[in-house]
Backbone as numpy.savetxt, mean C-alpha at the origin, in Angstrom:
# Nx Ny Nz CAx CAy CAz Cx Cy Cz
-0.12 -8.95 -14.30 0.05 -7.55 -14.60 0.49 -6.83 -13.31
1.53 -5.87 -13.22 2.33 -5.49 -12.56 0.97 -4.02 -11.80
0.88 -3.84 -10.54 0.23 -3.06 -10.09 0.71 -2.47 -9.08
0.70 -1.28 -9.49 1.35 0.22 -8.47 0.14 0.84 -7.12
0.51 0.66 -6.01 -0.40 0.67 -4.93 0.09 2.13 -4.48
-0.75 3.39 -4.32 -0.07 4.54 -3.55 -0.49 4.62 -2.30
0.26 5.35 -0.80 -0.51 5.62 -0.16 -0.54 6.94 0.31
-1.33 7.91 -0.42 -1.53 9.35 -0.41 -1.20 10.01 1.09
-0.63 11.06 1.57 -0.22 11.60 2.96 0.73 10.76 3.37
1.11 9.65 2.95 2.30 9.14 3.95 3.95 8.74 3.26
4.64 8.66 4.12 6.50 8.73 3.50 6.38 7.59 3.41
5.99 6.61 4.31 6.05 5.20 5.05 5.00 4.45 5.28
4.66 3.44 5.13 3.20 2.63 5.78 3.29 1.06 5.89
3.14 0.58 6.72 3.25 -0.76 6.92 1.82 -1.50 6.90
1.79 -2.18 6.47 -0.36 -2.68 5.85 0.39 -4.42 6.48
-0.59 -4.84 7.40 -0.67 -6.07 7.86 -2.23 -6.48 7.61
-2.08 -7.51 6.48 -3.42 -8.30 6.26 -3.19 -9.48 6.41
-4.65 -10.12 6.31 -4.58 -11.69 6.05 -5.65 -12.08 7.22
-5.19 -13.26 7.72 -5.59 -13.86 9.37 -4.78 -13.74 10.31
-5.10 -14.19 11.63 -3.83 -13.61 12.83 -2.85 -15.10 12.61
-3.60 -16.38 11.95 -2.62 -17.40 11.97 -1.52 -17.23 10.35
-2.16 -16.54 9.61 -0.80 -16.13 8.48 -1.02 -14.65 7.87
-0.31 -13.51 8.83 -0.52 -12.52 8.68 1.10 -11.96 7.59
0.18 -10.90 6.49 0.90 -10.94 5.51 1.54 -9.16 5.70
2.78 -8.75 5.76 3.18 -7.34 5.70 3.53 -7.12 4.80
3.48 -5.61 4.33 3.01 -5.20 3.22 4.06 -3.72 3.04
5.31 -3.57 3.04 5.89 -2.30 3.39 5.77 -1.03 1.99
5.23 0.00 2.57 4.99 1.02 1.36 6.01 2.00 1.64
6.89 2.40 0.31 8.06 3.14 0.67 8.23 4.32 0.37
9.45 5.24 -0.05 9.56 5.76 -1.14 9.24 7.58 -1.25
8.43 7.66 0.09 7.86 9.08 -0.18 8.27 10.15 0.24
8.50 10.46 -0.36 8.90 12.40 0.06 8.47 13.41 0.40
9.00 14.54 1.27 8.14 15.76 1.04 8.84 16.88 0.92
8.94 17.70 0.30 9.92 18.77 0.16 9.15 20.58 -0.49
9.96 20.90 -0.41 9.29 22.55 -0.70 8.44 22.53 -2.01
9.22 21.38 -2.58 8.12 21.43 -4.13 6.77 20.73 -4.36
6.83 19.79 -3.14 5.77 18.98 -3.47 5.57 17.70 -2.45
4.96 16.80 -2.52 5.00 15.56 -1.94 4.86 14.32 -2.73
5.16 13.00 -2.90 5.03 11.86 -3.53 5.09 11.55 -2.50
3.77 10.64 -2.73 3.32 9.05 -1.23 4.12 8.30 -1.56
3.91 7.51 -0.62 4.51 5.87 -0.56 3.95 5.16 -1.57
4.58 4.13 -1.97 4.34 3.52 -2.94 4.42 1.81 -2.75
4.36 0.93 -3.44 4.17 -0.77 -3.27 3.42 -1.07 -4.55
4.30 -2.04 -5.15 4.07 -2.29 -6.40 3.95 -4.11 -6.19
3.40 -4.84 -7.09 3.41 -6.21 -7.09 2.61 -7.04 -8.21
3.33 -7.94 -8.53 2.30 -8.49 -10.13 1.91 -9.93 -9.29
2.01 -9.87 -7.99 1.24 -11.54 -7.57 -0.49 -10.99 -7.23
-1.30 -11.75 -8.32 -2.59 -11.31 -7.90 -3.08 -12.25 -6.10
-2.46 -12.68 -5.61 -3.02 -12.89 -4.16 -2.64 -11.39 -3.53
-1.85 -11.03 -4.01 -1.23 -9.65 -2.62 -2.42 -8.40 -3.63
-2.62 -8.50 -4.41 -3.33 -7.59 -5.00 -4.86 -7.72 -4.50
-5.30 -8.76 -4.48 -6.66 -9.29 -4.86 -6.56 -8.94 -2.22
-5.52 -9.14 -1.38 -5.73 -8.53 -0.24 -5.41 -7.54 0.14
-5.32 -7.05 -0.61 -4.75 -5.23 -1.04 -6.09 -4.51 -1.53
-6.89 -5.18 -2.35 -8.28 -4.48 -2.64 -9.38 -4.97 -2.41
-9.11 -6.05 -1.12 -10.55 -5.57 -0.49 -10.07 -5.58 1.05
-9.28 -4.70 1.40 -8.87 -4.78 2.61 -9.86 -3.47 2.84
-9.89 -2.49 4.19 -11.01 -1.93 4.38 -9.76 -0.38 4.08
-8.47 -0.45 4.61 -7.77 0.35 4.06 -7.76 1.15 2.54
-8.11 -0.33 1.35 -7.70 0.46 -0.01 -9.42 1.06 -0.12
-10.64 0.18 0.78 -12.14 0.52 0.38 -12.31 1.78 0.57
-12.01 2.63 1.81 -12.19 3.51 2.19 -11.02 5.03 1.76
-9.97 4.51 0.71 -9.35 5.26 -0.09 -7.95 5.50 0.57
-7.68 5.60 1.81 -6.31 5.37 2.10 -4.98 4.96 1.23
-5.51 4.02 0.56 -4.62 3.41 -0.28 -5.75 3.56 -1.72
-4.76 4.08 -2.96 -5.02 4.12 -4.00 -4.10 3.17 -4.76
């Protein structure tokens, strides 16, 4: 199942997880800000490994990443 990752306040975000011997990057894109409004960055992915270090990284725990 296909899962949409936001990251609220930012245009851009680069998320490096994993271990230091296979460290995995993670690029969040997409965001705008303009007189009307803002849309975060975004990162989408249906592989449950990138999902499953995407939610319990300490980034998505602490809400950074929705």
């Amino acid at each position: 199942m296909k899962k949409v990752y936001r990251a609220p306040g930012y245009m851009e975000l680069t998320l490096v997880l994993g271990s230091r011997c296979a460290p995995v990057r993670i690029e969040f894109t997409g965001g705008r800000s303009s007189g009307y409004g803002c849309s975060p960055a975004e990162f989408s992915t249906d592989d449950p490994l990138l999902q499953c270090l995407i939610e319990s990284s300490p980034e998505y725990l602490k809400g950074y990443i929705v």
